[in-house]
N, CA, C and O atoms as CSV, one atom per row, in Angstrom:
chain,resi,resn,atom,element,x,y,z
A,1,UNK,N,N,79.395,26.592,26.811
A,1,UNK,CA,C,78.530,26.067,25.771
A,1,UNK,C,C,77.278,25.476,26.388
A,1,UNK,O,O,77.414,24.985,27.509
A,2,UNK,N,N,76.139,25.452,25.855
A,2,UNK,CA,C,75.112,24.438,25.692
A,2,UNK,C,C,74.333,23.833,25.196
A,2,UNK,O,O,74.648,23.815,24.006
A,3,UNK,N,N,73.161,23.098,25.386
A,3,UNK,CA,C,72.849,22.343,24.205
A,3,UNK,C,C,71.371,22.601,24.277
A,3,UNK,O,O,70.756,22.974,25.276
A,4,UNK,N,N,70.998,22.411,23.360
A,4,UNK,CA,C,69.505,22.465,22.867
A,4,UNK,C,C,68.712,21.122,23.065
A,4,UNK,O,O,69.051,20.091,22.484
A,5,UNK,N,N,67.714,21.186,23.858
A,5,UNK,CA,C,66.926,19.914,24.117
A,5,UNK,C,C,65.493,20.138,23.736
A,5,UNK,O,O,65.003,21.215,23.396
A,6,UNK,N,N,64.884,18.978,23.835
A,6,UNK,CA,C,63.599,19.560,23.623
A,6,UNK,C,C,62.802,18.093,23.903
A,6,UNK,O,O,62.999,16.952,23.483
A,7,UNK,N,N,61.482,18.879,25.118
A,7,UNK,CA,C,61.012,17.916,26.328
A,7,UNK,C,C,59.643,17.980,25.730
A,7,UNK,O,O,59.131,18.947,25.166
A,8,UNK,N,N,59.103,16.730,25.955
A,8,UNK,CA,C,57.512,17.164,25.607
A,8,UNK,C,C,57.031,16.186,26.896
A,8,UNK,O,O,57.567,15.137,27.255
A,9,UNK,N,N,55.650,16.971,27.580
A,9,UNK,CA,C,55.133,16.179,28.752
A,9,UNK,C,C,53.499,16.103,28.146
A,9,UNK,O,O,52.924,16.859,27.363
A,10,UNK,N,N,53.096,15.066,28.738
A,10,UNK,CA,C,51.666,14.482,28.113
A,10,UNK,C,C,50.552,15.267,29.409
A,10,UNK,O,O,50.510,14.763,30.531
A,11,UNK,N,N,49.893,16.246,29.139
A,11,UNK,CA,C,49.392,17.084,30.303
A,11,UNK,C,C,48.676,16.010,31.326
A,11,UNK,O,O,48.660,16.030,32.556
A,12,UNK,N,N,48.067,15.030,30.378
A,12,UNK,CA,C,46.650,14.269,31.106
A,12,UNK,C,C,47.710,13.087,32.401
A,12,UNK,O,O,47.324,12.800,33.534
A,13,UNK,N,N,49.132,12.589,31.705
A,13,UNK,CA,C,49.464,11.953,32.577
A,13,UNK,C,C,51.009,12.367,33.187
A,13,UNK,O,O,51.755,11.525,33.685
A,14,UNK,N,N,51.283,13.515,33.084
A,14,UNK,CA,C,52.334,14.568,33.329
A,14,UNK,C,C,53.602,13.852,32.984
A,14,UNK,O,O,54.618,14.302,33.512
A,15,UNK,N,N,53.708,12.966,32.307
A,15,UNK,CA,C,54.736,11.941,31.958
A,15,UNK,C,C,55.210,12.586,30.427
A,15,UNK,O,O,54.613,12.990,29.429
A,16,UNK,N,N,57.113,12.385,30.994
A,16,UNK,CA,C,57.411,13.564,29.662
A,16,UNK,C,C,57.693,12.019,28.957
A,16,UNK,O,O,58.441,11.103,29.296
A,17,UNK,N,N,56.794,12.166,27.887
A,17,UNK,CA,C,56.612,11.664,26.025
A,17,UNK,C,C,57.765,11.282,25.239
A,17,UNK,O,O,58.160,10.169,24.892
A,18,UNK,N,N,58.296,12.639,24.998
A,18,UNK,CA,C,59.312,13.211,23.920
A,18,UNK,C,C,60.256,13.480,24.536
A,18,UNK,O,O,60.138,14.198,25.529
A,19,UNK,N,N,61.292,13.067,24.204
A,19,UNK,CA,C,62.715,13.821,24.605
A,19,UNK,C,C,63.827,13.552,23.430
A,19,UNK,O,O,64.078,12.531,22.789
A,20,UNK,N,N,64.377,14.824,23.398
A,20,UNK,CA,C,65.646,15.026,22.052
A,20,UNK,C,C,66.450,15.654,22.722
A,20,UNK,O,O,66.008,16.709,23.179
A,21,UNK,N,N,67.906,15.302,23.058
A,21,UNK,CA,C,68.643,15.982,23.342
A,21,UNK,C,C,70.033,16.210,22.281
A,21,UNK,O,O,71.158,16.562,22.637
A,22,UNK,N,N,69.667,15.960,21.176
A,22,UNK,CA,C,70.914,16.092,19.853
A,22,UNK,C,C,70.206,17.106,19.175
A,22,UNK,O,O,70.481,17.075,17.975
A,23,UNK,N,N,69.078,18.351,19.590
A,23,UNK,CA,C,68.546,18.899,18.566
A,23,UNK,C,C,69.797,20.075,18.019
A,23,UNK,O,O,70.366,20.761,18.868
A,24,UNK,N,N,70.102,20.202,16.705
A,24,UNK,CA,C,70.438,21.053,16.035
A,24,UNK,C,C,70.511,22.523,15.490
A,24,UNK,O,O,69.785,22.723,14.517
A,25,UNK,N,N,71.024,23.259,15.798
A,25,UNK,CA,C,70.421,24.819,16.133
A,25,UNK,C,C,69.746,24.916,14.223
A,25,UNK,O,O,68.585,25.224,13.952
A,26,UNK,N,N,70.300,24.738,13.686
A,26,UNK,CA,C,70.279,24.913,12.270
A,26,UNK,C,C,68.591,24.111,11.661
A,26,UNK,O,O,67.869,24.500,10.743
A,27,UNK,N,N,68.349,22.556,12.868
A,27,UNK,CA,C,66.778,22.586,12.463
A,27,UNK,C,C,65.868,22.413,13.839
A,27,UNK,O,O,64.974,21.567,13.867
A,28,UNK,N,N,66.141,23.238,14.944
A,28,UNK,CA,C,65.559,23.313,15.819
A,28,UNK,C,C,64.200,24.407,15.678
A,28,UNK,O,O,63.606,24.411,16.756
A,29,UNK,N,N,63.781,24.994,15.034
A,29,UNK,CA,C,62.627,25.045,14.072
A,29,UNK,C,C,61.715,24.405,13.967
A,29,UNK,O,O,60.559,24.763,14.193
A,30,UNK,N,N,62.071,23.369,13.612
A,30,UNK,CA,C,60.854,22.470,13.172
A,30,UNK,C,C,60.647,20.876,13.762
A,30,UNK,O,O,60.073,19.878,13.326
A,31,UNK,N,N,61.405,21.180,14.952
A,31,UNK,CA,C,61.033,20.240,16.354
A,31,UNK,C,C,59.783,19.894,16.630
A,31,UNK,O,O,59.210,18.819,16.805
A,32,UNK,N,N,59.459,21.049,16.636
A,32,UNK,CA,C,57.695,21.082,17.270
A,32,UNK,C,C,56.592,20.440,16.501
A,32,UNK,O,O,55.521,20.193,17.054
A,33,UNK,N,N,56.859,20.099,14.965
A,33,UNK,CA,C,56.511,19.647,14.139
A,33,UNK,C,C,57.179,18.248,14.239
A,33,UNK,O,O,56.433,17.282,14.075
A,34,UNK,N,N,58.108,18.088,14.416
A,34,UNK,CA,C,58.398,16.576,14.590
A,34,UNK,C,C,57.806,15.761,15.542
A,34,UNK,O,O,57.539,14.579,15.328
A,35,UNK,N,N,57.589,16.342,16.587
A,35,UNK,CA,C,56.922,16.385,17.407
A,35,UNK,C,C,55.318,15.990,17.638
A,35,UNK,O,O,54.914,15.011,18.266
A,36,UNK,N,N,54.444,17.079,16.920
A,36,UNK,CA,C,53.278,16.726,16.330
A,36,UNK,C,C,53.034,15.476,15.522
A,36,UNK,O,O,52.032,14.774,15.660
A,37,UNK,N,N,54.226,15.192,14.486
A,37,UNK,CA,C,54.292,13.911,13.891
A,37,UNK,C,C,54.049,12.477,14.337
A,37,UNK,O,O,53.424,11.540,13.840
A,38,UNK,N,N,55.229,12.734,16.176
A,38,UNK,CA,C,55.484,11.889,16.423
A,38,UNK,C,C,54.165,11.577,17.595
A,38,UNK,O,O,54.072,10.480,18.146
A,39,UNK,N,N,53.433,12.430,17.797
A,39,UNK,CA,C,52.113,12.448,19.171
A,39,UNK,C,C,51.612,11.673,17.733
A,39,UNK,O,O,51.562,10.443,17.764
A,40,UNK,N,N,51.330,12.213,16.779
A,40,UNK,CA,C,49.994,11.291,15.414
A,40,UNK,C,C,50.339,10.126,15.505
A,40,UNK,O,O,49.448,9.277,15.473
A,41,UNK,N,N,51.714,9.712,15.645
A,41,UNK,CA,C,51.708,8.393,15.153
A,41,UNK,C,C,51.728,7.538,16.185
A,41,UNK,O,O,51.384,6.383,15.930
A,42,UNK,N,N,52.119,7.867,17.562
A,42,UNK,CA,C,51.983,7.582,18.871
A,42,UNK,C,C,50.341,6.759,19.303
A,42,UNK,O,O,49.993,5.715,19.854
A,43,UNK,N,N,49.524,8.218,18.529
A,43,UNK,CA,C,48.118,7.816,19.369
A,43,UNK,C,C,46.710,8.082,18.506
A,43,UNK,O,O,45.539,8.106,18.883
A,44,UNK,N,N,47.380,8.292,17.055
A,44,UNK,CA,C,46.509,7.745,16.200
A,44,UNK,C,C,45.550,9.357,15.607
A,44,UNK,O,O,44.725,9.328,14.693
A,45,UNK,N,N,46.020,10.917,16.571
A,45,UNK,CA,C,45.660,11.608,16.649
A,45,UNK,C,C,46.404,12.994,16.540
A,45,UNK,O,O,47.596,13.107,16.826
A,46,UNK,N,N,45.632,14.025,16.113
A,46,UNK,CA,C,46.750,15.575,16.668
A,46,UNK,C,C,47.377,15.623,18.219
A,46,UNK,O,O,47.522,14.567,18.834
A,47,UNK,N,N,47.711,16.800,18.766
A,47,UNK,CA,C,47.637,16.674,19.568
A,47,UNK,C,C,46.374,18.009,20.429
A,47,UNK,O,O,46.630,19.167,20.099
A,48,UNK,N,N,45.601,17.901,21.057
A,48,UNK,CA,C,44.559,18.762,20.957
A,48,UNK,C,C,44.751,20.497,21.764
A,48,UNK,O,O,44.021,21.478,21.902
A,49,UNK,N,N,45.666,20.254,22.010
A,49,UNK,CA,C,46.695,21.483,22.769
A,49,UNK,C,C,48.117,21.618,22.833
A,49,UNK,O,O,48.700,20.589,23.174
A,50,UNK,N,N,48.773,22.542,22.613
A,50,UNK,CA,C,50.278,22.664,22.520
A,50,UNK,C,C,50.526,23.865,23.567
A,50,UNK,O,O,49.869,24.903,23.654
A,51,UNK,N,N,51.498,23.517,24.246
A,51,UNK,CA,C,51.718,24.764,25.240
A,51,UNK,C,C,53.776,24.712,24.688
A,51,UNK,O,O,54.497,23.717,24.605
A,52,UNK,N,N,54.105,26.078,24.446
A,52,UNK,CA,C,55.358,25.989,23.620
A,52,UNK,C,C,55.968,27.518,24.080
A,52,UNK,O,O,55.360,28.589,24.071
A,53,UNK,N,N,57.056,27.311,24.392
A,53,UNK,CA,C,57.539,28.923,23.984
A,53,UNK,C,C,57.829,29.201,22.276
A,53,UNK,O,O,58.429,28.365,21.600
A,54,UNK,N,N,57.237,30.678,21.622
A,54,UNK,CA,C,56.516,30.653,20.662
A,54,UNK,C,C,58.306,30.997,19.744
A,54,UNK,O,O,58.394,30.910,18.519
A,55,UNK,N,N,59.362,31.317,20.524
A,55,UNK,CA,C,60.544,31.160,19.900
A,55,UNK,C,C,61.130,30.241,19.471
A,55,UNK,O,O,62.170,30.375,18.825
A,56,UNK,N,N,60.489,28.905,19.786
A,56,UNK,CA,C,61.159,27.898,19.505
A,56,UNK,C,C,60.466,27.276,18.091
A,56,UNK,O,O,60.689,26.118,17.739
A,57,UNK,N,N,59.751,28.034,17.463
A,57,UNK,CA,C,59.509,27.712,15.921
A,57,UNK,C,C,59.785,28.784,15.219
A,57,UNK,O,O,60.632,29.591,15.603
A,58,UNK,N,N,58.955,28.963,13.853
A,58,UNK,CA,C,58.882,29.750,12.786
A,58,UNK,C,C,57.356,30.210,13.027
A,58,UNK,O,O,56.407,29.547,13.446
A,59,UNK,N,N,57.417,31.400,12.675
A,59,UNK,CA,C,55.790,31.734,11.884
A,59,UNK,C,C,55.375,30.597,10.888
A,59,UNK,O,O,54.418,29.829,10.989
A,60,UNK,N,N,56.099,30.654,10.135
A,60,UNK,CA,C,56.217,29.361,9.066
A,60,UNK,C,C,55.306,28.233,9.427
A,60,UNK,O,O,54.233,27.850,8.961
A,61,UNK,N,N,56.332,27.681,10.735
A,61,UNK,CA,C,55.249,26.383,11.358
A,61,UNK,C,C,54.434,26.926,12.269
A,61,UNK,O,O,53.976,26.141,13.099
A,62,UNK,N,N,54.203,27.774,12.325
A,62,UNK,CA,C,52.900,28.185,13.463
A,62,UNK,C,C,52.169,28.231,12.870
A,62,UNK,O,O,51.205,27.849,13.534
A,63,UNK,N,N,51.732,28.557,11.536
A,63,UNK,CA,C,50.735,28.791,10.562
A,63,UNK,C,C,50.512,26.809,10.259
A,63,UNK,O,O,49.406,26.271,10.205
A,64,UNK,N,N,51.395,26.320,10.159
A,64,UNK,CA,C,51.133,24.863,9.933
A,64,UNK,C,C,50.263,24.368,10.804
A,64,UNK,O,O,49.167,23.839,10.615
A,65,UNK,N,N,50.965,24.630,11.955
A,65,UNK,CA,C,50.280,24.465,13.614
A,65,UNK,C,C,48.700,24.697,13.610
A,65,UNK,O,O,47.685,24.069,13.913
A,66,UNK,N,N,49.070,25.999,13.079
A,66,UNK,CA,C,47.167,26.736,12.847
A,66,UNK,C,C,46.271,25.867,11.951
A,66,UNK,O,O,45.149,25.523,12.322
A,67,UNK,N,N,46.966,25.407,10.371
A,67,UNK,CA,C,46.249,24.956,9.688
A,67,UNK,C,C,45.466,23.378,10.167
A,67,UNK,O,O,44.415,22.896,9.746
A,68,UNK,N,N,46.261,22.934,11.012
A,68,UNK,CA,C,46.173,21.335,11.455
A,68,UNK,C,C,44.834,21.815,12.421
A,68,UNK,O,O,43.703,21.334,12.342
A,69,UNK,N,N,45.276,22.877,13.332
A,69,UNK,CA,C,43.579,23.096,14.253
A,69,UNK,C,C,43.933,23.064,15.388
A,69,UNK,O,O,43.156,23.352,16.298
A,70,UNK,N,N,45.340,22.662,15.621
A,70,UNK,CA,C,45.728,22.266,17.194
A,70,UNK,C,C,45.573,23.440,18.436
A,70,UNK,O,O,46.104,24.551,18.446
A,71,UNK,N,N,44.840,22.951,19.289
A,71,UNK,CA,C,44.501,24.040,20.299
A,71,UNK,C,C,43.401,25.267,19.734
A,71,UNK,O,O,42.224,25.105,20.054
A,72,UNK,N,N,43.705,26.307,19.025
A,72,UNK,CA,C,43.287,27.102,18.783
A,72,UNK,C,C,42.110,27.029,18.316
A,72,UNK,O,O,41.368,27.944,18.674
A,73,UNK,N,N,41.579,26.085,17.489
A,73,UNK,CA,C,40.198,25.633,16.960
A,73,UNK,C,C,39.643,25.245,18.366
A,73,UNK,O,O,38.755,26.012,18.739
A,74,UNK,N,N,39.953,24.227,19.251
A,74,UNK,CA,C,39.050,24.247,20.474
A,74,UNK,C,C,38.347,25.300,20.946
A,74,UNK,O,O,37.138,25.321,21.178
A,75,UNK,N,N,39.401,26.476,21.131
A,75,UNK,CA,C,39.056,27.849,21.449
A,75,UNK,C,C,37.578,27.992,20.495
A,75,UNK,O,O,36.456,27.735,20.931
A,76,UNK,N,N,37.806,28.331,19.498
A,76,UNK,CA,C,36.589,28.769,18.913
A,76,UNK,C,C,35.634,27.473,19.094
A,76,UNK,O,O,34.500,27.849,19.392
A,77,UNK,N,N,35.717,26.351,19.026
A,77,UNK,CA,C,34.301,25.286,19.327
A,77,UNK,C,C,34.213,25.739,20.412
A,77,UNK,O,O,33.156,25.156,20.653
A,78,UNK,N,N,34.495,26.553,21.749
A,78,UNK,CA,C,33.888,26.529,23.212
A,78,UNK,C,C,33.244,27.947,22.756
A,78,UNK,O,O,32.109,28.293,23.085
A,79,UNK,N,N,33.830,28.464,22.221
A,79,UNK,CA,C,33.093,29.929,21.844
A,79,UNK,C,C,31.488,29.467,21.182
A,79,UNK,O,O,30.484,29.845,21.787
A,80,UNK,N,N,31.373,28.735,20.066
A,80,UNK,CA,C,30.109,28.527,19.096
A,80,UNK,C,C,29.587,27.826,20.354
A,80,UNK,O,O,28.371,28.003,20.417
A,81,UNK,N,N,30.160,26.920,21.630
A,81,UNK,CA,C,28.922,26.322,22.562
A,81,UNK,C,C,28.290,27.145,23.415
A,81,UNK,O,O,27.249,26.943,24.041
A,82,UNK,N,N,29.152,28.306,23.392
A,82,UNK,CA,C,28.351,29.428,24.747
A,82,UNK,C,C,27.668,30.644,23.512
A,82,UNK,O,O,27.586,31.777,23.986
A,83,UNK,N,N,27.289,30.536,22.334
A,83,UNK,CA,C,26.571,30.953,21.784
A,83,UNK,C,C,27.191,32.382,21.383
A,83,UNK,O,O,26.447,33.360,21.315
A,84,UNK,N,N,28.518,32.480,21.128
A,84,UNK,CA,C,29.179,33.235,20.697
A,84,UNK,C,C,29.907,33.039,19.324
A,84,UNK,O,O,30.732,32.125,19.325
A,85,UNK,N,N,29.795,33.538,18.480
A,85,UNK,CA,C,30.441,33.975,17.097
A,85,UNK,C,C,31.664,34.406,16.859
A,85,UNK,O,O,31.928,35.597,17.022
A,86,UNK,N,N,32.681,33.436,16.404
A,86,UNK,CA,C,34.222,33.708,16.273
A,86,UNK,C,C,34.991,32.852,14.712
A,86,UNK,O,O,34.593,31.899,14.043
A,87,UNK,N,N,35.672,33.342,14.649
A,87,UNK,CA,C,36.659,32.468,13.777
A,87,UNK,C,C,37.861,33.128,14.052
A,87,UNK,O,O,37.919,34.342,14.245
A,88,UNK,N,N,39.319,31.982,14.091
A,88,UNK,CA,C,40.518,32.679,13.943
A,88,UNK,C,C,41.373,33.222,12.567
A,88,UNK,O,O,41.243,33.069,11.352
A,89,UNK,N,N,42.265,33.899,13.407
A,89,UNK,CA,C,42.559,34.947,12.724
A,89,UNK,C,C,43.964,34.898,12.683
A,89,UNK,O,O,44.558,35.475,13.594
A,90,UNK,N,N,44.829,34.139,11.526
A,90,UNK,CA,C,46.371,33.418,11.695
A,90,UNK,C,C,47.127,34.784,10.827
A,90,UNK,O,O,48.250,34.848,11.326
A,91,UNK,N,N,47.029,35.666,9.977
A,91,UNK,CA,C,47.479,36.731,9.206
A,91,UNK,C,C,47.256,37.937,9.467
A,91,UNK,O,O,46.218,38.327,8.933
A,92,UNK,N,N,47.861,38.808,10.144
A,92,UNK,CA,C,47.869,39.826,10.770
A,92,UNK,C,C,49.106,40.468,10.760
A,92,UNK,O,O,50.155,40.009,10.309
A,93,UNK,N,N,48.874,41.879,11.435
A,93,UNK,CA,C,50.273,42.816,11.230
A,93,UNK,C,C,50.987,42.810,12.825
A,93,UNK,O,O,50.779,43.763,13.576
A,94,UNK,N,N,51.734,41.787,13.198
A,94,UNK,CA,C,51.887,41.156,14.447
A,94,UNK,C,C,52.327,42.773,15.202
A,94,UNK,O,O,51.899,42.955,16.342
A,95,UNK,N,N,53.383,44.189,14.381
A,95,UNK,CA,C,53.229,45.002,15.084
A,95,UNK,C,C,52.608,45.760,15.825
A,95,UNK,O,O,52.789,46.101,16.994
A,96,UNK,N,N,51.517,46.124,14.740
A,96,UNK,CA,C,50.245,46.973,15.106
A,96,UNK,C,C,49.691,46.381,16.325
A,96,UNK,O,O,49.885,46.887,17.429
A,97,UNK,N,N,48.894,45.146,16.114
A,97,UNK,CA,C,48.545,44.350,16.957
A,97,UNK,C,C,48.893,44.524,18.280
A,97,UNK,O,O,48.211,44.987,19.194
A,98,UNK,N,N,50.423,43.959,18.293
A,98,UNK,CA,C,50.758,44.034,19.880
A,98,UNK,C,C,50.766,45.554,20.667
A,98,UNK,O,O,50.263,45.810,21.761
A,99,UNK,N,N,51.571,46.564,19.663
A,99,UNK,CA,C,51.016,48.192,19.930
A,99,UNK,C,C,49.648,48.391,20.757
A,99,UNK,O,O,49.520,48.788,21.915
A,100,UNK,N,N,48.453,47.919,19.634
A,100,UNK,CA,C,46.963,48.121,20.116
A,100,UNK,C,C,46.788,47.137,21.787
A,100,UNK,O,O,46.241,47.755,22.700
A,101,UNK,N,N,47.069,46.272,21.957
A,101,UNK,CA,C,47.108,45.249,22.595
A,101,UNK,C,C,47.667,45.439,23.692
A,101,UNK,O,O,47.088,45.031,24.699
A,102,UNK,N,N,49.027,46.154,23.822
A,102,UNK,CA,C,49.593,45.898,24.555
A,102,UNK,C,C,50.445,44.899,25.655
A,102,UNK,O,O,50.529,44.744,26.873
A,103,UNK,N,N,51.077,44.268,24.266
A,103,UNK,CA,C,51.515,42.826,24.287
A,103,UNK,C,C,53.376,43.148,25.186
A,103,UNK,O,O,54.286,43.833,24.720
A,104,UNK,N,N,53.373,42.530,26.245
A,104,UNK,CA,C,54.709,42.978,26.685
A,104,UNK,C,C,55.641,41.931,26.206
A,104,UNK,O,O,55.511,40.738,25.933
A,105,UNK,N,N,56.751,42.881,26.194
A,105,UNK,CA,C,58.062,42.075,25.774
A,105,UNK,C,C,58.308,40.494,26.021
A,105,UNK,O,O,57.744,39.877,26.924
A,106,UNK,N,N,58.965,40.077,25.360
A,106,UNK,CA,C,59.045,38.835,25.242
A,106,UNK,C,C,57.885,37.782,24.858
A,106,UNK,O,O,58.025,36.561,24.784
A,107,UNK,N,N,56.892,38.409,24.664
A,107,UNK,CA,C,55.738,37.353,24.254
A,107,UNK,C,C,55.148,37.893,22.612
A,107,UNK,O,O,55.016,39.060,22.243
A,108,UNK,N,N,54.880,36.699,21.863
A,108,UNK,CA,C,54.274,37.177,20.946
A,108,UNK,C,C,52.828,36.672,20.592
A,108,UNK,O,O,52.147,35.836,21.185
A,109,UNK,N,N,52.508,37.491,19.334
A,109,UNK,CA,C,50.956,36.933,19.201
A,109,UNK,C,C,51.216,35.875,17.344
A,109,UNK,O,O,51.699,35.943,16.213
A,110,UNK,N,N,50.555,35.144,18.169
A,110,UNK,CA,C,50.448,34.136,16.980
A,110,UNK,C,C,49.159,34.091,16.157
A,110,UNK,O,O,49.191,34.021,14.928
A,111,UNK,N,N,47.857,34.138,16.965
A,111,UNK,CA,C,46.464,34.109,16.638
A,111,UNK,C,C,45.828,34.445,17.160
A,111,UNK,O,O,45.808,34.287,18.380
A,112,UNK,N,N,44.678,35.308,16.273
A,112,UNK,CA,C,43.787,36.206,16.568
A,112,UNK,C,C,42.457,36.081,16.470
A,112,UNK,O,O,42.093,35.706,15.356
A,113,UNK,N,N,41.279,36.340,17.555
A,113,UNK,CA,C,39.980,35.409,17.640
A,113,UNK,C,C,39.015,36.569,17.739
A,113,UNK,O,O,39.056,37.191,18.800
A,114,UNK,N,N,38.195,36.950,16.864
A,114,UNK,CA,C,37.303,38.188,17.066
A,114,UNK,C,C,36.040,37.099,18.319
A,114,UNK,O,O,35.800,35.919,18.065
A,115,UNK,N,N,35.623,37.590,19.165
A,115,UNK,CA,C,34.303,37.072,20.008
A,115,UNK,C,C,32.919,38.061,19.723
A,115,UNK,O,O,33.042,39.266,19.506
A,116,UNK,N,N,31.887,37.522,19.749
A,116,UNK,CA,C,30.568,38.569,19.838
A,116,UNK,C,C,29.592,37.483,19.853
A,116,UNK,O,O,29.795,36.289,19.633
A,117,UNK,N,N,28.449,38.110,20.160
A,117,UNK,CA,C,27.085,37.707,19.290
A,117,UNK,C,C,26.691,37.471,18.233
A,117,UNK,O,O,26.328,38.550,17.765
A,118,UNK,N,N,26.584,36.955,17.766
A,118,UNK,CA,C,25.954,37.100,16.311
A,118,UNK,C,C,24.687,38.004,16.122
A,118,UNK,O,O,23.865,38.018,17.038
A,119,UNK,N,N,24.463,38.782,14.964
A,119,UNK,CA,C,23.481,39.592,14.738
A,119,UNK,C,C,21.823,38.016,14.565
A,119,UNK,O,O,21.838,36.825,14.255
A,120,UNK,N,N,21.049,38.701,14.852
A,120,UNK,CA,C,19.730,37.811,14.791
A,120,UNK,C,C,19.472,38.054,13.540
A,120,UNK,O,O,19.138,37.005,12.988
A,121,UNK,N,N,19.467,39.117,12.696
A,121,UNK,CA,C,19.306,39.537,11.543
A,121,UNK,C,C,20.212,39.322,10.340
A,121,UNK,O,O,21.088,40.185,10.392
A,122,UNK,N,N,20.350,38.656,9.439
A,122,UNK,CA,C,21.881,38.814,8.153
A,122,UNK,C,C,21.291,38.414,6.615
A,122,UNK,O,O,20.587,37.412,6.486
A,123,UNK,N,N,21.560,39.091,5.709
A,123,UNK,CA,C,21.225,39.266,4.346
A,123,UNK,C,C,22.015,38.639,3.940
A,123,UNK,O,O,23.091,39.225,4.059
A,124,UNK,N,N,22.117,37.670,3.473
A,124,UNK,CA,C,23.364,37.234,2.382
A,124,UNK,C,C,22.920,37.660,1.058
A,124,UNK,O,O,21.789,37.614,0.572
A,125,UNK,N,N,24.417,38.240,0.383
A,125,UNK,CA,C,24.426,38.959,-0.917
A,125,UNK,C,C,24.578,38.090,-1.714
A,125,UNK,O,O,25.017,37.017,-1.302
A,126,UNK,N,N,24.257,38.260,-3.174
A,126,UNK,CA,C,24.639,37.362,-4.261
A,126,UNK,C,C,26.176,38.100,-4.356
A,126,UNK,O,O,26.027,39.320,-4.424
A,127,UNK,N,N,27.444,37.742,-4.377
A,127,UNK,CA,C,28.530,37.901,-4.612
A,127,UNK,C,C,28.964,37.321,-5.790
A,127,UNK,O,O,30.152,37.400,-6.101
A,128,UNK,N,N,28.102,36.708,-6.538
A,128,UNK,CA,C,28.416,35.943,-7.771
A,128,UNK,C,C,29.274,34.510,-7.249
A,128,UNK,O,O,29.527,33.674,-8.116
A,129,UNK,N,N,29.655,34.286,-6.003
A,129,UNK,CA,C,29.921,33.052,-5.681
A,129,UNK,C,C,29.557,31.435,-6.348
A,129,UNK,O,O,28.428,31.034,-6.630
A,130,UNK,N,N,30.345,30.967,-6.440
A,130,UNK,CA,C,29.829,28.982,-6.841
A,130,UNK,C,C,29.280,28.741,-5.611
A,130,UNK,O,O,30.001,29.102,-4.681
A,131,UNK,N,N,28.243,28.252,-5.310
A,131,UNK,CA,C,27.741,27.198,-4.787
A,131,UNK,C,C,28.262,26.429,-4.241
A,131,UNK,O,O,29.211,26.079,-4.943
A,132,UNK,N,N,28.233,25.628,-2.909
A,132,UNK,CA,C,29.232,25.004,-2.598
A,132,UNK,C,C,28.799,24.021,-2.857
A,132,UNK,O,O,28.777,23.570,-1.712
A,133,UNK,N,N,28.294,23.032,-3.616
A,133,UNK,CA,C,27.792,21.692,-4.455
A,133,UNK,C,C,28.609,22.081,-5.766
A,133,UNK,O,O,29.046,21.090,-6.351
A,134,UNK,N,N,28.920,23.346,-6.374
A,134,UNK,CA,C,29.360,23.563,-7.706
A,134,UNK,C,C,30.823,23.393,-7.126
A,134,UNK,O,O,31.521,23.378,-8.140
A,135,UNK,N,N,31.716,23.247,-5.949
A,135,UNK,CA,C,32.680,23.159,-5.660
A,135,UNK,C,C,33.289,21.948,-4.365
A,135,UNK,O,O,34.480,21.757,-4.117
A,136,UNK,N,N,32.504,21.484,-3.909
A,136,UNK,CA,C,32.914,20.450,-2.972
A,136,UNK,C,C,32.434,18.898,-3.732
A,136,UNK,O,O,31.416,18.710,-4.399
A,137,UNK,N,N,33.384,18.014,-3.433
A,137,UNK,CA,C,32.639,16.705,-3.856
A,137,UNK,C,C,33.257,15.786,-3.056
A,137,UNK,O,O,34.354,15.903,-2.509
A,138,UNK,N,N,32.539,14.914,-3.019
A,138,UNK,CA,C,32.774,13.644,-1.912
A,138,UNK,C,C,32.994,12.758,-2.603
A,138,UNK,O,O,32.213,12.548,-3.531
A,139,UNK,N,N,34.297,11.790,-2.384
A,139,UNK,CA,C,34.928,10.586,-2.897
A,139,UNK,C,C,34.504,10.504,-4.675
A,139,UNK,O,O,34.260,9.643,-5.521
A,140,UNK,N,N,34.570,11.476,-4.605
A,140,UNK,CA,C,35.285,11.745,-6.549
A,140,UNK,C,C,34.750,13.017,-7.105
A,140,UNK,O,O,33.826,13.636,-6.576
A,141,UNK,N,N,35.544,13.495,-8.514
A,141,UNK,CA,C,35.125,14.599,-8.503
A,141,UNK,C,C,34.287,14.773,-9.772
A,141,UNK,O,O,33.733,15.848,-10.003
């Protein structure tokens, strides 16, 4: 038999943080999220990078992961400082992908980051869109 643990180390002072050693196969899932919880309430913040083997969650919470910004948004702010054009890319056909890619066994892809230039030139269309004043409001609506 063995048991399921789960270590978290603080990169900046290599000092492990987190430690669970009663985790539960049934919600060992959503560790990593407890986790995140417990860095917020620790230090007032996300945490600004996660390094994880990507089996030890859900798509489920990886998409959570994504929505919060952790790590992956850095990526794209270093991209917009070297004058490159990106946004990520959390919904995808993870098969195809790794096929095209050539993603080897045992690793998967979680998120996807187009890089380029931006064109110097761009038309924006009337799409019949709201306005974003006809849809955002600040401290009331």
């Amino acid at each position: 038999k063995g048991i399921l643990a789960f270590l978290a180390q603080d990169a900046a002072t290599r000092v492990f943080c987190y430690t669970k050693a009663d985790v539960r196969k049934e919600t060992q899932n959503d560790e990593i999220l407890r986790f995140v919880e417990f860095w917020k309430q620790r230090t007032g913040r996300l945490p600004e990078e996660l390094i994880f083997d990507s089996k030890l969650t859900t798509y489920k919470n990886l998409n959570v992961l994504n929505q919060q910004g952790i790590a992956f948004e850095h990526l794209v702010l270093a991209a917009w400082e070297q004058g490159l054009g990106t946004c990520w890319i959390g919904r995808f056909k993870e098969p195809e992908v790794r096929n095209i890619l050539e993603v080897p066994e045992g690793l998967r892809v979680i998120a996807l980051t187009p890089l380029g230039y931006l064109s110097t030139s761009f038309v924006a269309k009337d799409r019949g869109r709201k306005s974003p004043g006809e849809i955002v409001h600040y401290e009331k609506f």
